[in-house]
Z-matrix of the N, CA and C atoms (Angstrom, degrees):
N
C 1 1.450
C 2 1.527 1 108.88
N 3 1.737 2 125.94 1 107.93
C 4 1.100 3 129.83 2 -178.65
C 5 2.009 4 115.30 3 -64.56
N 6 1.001 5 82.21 4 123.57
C 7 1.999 6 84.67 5 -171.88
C 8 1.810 7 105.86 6 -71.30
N 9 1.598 8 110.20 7 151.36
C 10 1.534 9 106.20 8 163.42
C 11 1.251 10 121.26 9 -110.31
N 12 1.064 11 114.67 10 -165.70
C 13 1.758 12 128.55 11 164.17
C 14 1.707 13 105.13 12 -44.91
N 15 1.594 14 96.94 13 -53.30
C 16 1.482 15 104.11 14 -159.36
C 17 1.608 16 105.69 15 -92.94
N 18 1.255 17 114.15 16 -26.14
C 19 1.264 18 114.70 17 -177.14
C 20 1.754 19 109.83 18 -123.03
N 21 1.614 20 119.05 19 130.86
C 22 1.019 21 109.58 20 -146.25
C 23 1.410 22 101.85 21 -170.10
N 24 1.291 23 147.60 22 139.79
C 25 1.700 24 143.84 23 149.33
C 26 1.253 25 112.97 24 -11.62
N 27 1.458 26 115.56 25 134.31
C 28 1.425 27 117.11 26 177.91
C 29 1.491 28 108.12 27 -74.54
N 30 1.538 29 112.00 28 -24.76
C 31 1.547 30 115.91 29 175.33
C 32 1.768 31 107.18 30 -54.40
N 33 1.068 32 120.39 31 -22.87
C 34 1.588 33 103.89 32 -176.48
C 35 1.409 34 112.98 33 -116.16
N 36 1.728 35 124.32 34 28.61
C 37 1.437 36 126.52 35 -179.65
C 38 1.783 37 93.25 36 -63.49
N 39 1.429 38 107.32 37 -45.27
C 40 2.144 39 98.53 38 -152.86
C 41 1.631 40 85.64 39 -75.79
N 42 1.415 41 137.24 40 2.77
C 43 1.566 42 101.22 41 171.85
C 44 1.551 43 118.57 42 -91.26
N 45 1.028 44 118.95 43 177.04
C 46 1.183 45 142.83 44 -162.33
C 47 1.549 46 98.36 45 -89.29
N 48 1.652 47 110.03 46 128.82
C 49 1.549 48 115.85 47 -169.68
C 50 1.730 49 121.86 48 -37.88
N 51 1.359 50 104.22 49 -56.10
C 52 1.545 51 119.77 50 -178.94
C 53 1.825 52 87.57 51 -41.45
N 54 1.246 53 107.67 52 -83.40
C 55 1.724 54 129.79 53 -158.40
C 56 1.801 55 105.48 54 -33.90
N 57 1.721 56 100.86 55 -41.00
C 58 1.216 57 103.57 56 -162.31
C 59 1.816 58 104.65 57 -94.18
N 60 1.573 59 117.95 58 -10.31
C 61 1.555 60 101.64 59 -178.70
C 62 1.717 61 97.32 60 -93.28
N 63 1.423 62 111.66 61 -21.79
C 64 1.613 63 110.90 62 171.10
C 65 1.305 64 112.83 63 -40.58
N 66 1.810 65 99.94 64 -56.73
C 67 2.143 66 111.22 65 -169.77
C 68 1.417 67 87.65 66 -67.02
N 69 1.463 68 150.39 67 -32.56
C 70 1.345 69 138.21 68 -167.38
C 71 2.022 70 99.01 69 -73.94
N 72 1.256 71 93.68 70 -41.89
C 73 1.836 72 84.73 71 -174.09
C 74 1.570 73 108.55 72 -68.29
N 75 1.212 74 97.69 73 -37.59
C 76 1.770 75 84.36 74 -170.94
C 77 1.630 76 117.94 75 -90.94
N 78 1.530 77 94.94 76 -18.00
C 79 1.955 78 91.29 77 164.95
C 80 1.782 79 118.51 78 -68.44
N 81 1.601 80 108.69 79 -23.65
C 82 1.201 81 102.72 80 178.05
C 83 1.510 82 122.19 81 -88.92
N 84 1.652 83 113.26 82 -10.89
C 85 1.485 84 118.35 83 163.55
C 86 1.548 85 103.85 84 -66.48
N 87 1.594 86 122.88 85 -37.68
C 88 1.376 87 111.34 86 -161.67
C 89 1.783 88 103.77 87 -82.23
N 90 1.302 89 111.80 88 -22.85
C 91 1.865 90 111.15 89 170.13
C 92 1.357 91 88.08 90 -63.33
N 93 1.399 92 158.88 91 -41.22
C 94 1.388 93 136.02 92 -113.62
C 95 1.863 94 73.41 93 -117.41
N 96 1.346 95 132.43 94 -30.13
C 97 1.127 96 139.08 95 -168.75
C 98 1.870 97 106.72 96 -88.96
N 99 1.105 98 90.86 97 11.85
C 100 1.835 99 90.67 98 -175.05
C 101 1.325 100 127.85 99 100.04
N 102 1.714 101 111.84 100 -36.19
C 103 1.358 102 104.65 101 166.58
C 104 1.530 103 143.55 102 -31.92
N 105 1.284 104 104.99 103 154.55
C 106 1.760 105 86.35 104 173.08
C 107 1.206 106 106.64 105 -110.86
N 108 1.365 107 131.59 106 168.76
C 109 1.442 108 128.00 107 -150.75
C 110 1.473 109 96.88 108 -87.19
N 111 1.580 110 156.26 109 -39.42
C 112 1.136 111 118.36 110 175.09
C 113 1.336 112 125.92 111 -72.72
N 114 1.165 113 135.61 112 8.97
C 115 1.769 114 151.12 113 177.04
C 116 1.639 115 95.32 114 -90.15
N 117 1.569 116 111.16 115 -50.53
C 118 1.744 117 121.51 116 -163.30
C 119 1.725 118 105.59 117 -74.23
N 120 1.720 119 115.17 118 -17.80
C 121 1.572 120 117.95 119 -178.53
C 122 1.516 121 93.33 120 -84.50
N 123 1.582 122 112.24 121 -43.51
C 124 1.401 123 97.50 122 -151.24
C 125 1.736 124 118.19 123 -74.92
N 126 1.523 125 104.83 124 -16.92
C 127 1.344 126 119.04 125 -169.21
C 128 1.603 127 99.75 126 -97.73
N 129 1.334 128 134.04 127 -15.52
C 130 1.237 129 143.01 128 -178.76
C 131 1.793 130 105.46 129 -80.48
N 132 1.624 131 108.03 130 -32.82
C 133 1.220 132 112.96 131 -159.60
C 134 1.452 133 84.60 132 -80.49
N 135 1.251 134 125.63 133 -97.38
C 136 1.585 135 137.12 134 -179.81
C 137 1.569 136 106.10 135 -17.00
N 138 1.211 137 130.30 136 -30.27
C 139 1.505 138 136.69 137 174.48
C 140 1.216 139 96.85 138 -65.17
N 141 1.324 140 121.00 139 -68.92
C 142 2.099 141 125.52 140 -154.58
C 143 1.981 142 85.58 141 -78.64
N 144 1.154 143 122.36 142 -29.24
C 145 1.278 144 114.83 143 -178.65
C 146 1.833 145 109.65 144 -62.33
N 147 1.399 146 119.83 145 -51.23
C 148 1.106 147 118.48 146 173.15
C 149 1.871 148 116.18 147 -61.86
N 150 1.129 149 98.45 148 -49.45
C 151 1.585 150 104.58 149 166.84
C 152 1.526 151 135.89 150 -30.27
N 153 1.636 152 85.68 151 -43.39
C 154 1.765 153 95.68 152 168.88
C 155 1.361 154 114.65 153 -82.11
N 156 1.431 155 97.03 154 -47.99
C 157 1.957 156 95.76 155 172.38
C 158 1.243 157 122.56 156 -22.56
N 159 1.203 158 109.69 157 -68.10
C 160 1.524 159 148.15 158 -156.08
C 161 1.987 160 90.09 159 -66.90
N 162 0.927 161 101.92 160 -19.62
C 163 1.353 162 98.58 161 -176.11
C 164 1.814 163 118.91 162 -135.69
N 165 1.398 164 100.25 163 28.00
C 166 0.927 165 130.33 164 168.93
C 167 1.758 166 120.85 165 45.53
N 168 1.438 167 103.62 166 41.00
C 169 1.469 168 134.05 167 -170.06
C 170 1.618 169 107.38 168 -72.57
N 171 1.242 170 128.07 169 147.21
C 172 1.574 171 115.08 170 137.45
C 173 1.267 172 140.88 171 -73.70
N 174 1.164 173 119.96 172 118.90
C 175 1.775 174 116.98 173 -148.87
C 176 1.677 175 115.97 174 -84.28
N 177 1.570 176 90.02 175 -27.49
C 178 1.656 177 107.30 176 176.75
C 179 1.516 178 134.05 177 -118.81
N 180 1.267 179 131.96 178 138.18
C 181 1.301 180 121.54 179 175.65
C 182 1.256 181 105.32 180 -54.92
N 183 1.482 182 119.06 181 141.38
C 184 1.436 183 124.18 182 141.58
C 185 1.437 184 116.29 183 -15.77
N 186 1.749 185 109.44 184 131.50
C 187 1.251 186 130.87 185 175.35
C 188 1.907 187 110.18 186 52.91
N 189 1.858 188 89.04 187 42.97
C 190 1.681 189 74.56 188 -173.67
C 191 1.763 190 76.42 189 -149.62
């Protein structure tokens, strides 16, 4: 099941929009690649997590 903007893992509500539609693009290339979706959140998350780093983003909402 490909995730959206609006609909999405509860694991990525406290990130920050940019951070969290990134982990949505690349968790849904890795379902489209065979993954299964808790392998495709966890490697999507740490992916859009480095992504922002790297670009010197805020990764998390406030108090989260």
């Amino acid at each position: 099941m490909p995730w959206t903007k609006d609909d999405y893992p509860d694991s990525l509500k406290h990130f920050m929009a940019p951070i969290r539609h990134k982990a949505i693009e690349i968790a849904n290339a890795l379902l489209e690649d065979g993954y299964g979706e808790s392998r495709a959140i966890s490697i999507a998350t740490a992916q859009a997590k480095e992504w922002g780093e790297n670009r010197h983003m805020r990764i998390r909402k406030k108090g989260h």
